[in-house]
N, C-alpha and C positions, 0 to 999 in steps of 0.2 A: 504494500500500500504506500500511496504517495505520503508526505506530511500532509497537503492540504486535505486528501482523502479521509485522512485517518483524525483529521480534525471535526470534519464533518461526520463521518460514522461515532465519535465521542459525546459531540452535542445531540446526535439524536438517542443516542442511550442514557445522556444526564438528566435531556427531557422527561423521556419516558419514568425515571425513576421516580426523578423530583414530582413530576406532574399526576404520576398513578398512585404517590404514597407507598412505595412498595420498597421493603426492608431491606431485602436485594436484586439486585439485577445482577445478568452476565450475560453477554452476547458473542459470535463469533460470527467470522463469513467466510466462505468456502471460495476459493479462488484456483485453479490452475488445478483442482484435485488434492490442493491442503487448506489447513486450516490459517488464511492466512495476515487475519489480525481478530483479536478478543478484547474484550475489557471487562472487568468489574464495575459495578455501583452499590454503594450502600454497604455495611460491615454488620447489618446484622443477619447473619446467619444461623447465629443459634442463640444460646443465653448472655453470652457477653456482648454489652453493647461496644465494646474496643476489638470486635476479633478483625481478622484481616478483610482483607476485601476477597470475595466469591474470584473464581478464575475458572479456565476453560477446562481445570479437572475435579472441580468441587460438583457433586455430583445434587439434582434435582431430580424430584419425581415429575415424570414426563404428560402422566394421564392418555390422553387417546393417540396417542403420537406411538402408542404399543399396537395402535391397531395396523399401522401401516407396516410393522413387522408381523405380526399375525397373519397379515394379509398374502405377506413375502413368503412363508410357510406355505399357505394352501397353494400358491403358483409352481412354488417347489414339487408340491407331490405332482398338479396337472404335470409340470414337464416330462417327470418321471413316468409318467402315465399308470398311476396311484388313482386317479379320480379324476372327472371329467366338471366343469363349472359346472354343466348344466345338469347334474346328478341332483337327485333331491338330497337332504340332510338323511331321510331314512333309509337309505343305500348305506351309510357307513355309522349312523345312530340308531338306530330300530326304534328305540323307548325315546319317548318323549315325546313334548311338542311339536309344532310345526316340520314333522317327518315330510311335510308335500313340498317344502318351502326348499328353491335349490338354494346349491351355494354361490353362483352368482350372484342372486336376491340377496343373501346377506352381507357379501360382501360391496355389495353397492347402497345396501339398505333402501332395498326396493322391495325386499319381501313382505310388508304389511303388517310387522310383528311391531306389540309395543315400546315404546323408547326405553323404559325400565323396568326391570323385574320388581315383582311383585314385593310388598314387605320391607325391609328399614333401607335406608338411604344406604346403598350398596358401599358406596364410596368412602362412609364414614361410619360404618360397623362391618365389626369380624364377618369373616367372608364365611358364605355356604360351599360343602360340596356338589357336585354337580347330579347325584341323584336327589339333594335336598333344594338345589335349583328348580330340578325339572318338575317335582311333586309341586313346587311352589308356583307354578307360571304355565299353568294351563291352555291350549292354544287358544280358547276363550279371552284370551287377552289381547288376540289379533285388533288392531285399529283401522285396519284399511284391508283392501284384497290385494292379493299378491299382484307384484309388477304395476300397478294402478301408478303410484308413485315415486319418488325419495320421500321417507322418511326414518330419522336417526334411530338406529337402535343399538344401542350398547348389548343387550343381551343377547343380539345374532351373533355377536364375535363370541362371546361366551361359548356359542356354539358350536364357532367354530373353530377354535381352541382346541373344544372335546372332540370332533372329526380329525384332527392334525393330530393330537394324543391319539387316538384309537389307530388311524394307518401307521403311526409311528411306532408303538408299541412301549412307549415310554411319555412321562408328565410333559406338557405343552413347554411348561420351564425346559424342560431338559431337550427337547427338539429346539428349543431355538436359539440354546448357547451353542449347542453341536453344530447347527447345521446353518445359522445365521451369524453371531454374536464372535464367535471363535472364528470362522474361515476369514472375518473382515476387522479380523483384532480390535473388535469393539470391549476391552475387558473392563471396563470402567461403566457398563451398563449392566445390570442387575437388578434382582427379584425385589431384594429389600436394600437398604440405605446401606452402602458400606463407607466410612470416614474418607474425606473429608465431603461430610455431606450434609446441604442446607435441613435447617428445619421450617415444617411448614407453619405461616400464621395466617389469621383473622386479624384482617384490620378495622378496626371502627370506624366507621366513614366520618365521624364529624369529632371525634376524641384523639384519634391517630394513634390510640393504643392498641398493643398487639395479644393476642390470647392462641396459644398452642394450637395446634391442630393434630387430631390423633394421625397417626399414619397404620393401619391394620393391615392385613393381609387379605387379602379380596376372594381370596377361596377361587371359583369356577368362573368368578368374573375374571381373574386375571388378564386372559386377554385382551379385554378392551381398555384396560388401566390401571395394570398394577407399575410396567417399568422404573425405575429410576436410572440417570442418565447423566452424562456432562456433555457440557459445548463440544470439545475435542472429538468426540466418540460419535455423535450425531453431526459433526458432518464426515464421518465417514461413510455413516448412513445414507447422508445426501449424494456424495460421489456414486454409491453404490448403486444410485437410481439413475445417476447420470451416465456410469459408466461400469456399469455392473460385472463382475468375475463370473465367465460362466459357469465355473464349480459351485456359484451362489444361487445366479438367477441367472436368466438367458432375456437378453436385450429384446425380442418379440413380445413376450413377458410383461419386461417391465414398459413397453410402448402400450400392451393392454390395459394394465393398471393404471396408463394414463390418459385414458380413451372416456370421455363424458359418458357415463351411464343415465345420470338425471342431475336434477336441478333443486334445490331446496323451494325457490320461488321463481316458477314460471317467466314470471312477470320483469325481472331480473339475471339474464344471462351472463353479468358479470364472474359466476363462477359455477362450479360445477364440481359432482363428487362422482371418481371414477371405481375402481375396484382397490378401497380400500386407501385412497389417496382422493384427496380436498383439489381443487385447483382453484386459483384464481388469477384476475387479471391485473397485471403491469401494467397500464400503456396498453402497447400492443401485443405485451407478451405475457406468455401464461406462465405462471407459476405450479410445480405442486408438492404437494407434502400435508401435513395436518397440522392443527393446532392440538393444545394439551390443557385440560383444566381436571384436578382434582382439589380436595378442600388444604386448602393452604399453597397451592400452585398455580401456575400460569405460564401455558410454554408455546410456544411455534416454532415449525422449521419450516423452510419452504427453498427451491431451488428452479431455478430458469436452465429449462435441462438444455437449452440451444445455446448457451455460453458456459454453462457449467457454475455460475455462478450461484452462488445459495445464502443463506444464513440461518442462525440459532439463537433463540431467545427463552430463557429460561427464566422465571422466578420464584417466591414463595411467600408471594402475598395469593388471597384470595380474590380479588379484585385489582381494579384501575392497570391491567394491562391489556392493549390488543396486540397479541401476539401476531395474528398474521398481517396487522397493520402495519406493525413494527418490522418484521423480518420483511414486507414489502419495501419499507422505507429504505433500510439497511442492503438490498441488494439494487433497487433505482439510485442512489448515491453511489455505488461503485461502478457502475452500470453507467453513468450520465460521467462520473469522474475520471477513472481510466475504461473508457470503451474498449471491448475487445476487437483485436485483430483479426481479422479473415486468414482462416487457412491459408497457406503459401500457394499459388497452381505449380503445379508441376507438371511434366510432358507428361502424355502416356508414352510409354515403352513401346508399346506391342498392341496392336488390334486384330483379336482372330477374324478368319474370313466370313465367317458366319456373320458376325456383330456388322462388320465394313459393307456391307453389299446392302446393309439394310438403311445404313446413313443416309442423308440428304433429304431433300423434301417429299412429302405425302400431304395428299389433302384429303379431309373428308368431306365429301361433297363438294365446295366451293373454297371451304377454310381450306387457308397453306399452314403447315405443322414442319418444323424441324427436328429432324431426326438425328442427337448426337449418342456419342459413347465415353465413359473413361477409360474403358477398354474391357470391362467388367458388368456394365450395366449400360442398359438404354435409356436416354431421356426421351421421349417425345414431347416437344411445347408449341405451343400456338406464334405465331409470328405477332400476334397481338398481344403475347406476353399473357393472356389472360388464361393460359391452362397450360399444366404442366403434370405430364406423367413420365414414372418410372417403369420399367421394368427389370427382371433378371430371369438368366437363361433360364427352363424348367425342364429340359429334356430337344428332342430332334427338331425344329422348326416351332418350337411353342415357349414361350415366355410367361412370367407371371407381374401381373402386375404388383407392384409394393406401394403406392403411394398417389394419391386423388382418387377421383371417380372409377379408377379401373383396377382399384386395390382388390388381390382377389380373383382377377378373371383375369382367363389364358387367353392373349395374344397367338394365331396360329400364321403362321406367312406361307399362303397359298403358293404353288408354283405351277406354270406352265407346264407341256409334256415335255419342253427340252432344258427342264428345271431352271430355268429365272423364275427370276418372284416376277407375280401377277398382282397382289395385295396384299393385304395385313387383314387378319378376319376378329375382331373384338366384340364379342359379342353382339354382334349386331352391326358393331361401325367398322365400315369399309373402307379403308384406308388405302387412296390407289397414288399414283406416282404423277397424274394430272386430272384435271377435277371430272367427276362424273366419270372416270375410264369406260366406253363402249364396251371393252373385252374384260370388264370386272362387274361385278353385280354391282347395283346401287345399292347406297346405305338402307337398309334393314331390308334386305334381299338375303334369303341362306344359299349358298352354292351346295 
């Protein structure tokens, strides 16, 4: 970070303390795939009002920012091909609730189930087991039909916690220090508080005095909110969304988890919740990650996966933070201060003969499109700048499309009897080498 950057990332984190009344703060930002500036606010972290200032390894409970690793679990088993999204819960839970309800629904919270389990505020009393759950939370407590809408529910993750334990054959905790927590040397994130770690408070809105806050052990709720967590550790977690190890997650994956499911409100498209990840907007840019609230916490990460830039904010007041306001803030200020670079261009090397015969102009119908390659993949774009698709090879004369309106469908390139290409066949759009080609079918014509 520059000085004047890091001047401005300071004044927005003194704001944020001074102005939320919150006992501490700590923030960090993910830059280049480290963590690459933090601060402290405020020195009360726990009983002494002289202890030190909070830093990017004093650890905070995270609250629902564990759902976005829960979520990293269930994609783990899909890749493995363990469970399919669209499996109902009672394919790998039998007993219980909402068995009809997949696990796509819950991980998008689109299932219709209600926002909290039934009985004491889960968050601030000793946790149930998960058959003392399911006894307690009858599908009767459904609020809406399945897929109708988004709405939040902490208890689907609960559920899905129990699906991840069950295919895994060991506790939800212990799948996801093995198979998440450890392979991305996150070792500063854990079940319960380990030193040096904040304590949570209640602030009095109008006394400015502070009163403990229990911290319990969440039982079957755990996965939607038990974590605790440091700066340092969670943006590793942020790179990992950006640039994920495929022994972790596999980059298709994590593009799904970032794919809008639904909308909290209609009415407002400003943000959106994917599979198990929040999004919202920058500017023009989307952000995604969750926020975090349990009693005595308040936390956000969020990261801009198209520069790789992110940030982390944690605290341990109950109020007066917007965490994803805040991590907005903190990644627009690095963003607007040192903008990143474009990738170098470099040559291609090499372009096979298949990929080069196909270059140059095609039009559909009347539009002229340009046909380039990096040597590895097709672009097709509109000469009007206004469409742009990719594709990659998929086998003998057929490609797949990866990216716009043709994500998903195979490209086929028709050939004459003395094998030239004659078209490009897209499902439906006829893509010829001059407009309308006489000797190619017209667009939505099958040959």
């Amino acid at each position: 970070m520059l000085p004047s950057t890091e001047a401005h990332l300071n004044a927005a984190l003194a704001q944020a303390q001074a102005g939320g009344h919150l006992p501490s703060l700590v923030a960090g930002v993910l830059v280049d795939g480290v963590l690459g500036w933090s601060a402290g606010r405020g020195r009360r972290v726990g009983e002494r009002h002289d202890a030190a200032r909070p830093d990017a390894d004093t650890q905070y409970r995270v609250g629902s920012i564990t759902k976005t690793m829960t979520a990293a679990l269930v994609m783990q088993l899909r890749d493995e091909g363990r469970l399919d999204l669209n499996d109902t819960v009672g394919r790998h839970v039998p007993e219980g609730p909402y068995a009809d309800r997949t696990l796509r629904s819950l991980l998008s919270h689109t299932s219709g189930m209600q926002a909290e389990p039934f009985g004491p505020w889960w968050e601030r009393a000793p946790g149930r087991s998960y058959p003392e759950l399911v006894q307690a939370n009858p599908a009767s407590g459904a609020v809406l039909p399945p897929q109708q809408q988004f709405h939040y529910s902490n208890l689907g993750f609960a559920v899905l916690g129990e699906v991840v334990a069950r295919l895994c054959g060991c506790s939800w905790e212990q799948a996801l220090r093995s198979r998440l927590l450890e392979p991305l040397g996150m070792h500063r994130t854990s079940y319960a508080a380990e030193p040096p770690a904040a304590d949570g408070y209640a602030v009095d809105a109008l006394a400015g005095t502070l009163t403990l806050e229990p911290a319990h052990d969440t039982g079957a709720m755990a996965p939607a909110g038990q974590l605790w967590s440091t700066c340092a550790d969670l943006t590793r977690w942020l790179q990992a969304l950006v640039d994920p190890p495929e022994r972790v997650l596999s980059r298709s994956s994590v593009r799904e988890m970032t794919m809008v499911q639904g909308t909290q409100a209609p009415e407002d498209l400003t943000g959106g919740y994917g599979l198990g990840l929040q999004m919202t907007s920058a500017g023009s840019r989307t952000l995604v990650g969750h926020g975090g609230s349990v009693p005595g916490f308040l936390a956000g990460v969020f990261v801009h996966r198209g520069t790789g830039v992110g940030a982390v904010v944690l605290c341990n007041g109950g109020h007066g933070l917007d965490g994803v306001g805040l991590t907005r803030t903190l990644i627009e200020t690095v963003l607007d201060h040192e903008p990143p670079l474009p990738r170098e261009w470099e040559p291609t090397e090499s372009v096979p003969a298949h990929l080069r015969e196909l270059l140059g102009t095609w039009h559909w119908g009347h539009m002229p499109f340009v046909m380039s390659t990096d040597g590895e993949e097709l672009t097709l774009e509109a000469t009007s700048g206004s469409k742009d698709f990719r594709f990659r090879p998929a086998g003998e004369d057929t490609y797949l499309g990866v990216s716009g309106y043709h994500t998903g469908e195979t490209m086929r390139v028709v050939r004459r009897a003395d094998g030239s290409v004659s078209h490009l066949d897209l499902a439906t759009f006829v893509y010829t080498r001059v407009p309308y080609d006489p000797q190619a079918p017209i667009p939505g014509e099958r040959v």
